[in-house]
N, C-alpha and C positions, 0 to 999 in steps of 0.2 A: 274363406279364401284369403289368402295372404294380397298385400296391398305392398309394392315396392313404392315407394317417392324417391325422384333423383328426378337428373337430367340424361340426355340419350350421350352424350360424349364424353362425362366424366369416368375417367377410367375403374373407379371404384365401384361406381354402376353396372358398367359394361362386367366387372367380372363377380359380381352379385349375379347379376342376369343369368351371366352363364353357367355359372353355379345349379341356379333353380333350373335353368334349362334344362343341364346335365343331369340331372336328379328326379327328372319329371313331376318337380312341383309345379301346381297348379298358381296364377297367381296374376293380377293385373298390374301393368305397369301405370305408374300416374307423373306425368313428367310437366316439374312443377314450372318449367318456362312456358308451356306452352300449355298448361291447363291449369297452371294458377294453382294458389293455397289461399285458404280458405282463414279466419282469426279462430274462428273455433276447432278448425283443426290442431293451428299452432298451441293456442290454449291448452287445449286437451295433453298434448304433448309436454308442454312444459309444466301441467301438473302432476305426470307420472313421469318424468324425468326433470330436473335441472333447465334451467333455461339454459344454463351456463354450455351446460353440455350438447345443446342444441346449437347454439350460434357459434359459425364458424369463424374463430377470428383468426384463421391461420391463411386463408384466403384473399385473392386478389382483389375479392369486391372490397374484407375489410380492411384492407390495406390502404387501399384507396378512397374512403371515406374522410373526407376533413376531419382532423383530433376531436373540435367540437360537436358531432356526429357522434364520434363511437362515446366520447365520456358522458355524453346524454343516458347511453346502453347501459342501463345500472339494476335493473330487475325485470321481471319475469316480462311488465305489461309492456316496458321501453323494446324490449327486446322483442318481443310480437309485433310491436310497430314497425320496429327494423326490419326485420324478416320479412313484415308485408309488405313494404315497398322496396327493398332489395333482396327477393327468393334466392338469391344466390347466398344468401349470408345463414343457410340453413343447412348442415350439416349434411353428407352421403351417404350411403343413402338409407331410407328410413325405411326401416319394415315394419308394417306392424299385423301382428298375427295372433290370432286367438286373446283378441282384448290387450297384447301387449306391442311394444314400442322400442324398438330396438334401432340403435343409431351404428353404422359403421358397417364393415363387410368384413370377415377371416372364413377361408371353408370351415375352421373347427368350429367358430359361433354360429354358423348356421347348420351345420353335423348336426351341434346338442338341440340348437330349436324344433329341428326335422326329424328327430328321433326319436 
């Protein structure tokens, strides 16, 4: 079963959701404000993918981080730090399916994963 991570109000979520809604994929939602992430989850992700490409820095959380904060953010384990005490500085939303880990939402990237 496919595992979504987001949160319930991010817009990228909500049309992820509806997506797999539309499509009758089967799938649990896991919403990381309100049931937390875990280090070895974040771990596990940012050894099949980039840390870089996990942590959002385009975002208001890391926008508003003191400079000294984010220039701390310099590889994989800083950045699982980050993420676990500010879950918003983790990219939207996360699927991961069949052993893999896919960051972001387009109907055509999840067409090819669903097909």
């Amino acid at each position: 079963m496919a595992v979504l991570y987001g949160i319930k109000n991010c817009d990228t979520v909500k049309k992820a959701r509806r997506w797999l809604d539309e499509h009758a994929i089967v799938y649990r939602f896991h919403d990381i404000r309100v049931d937390g992430i875990d280090a070895q989850r974040l771990t596990s992700w940012t050894e099949r993918l980039s840390w870089e490409t996990l942590l959002n820095r385009r975002g208001t959380t890391w926008r508003g981080l003191p400079e000294t904060q984010r220039g701390q953010v310099t590889d994989a384990t800083s950045a699982v730090t980050a993420m676990l005490t500010q879950p918003m500085l983790i990219k939207r939303p996360v699927l991961e399916i069949n052993g893999a880990v896919h960051i972001g939402f387009t109907p055509n990237d999840y067409a090819a994963l669903f097909n």
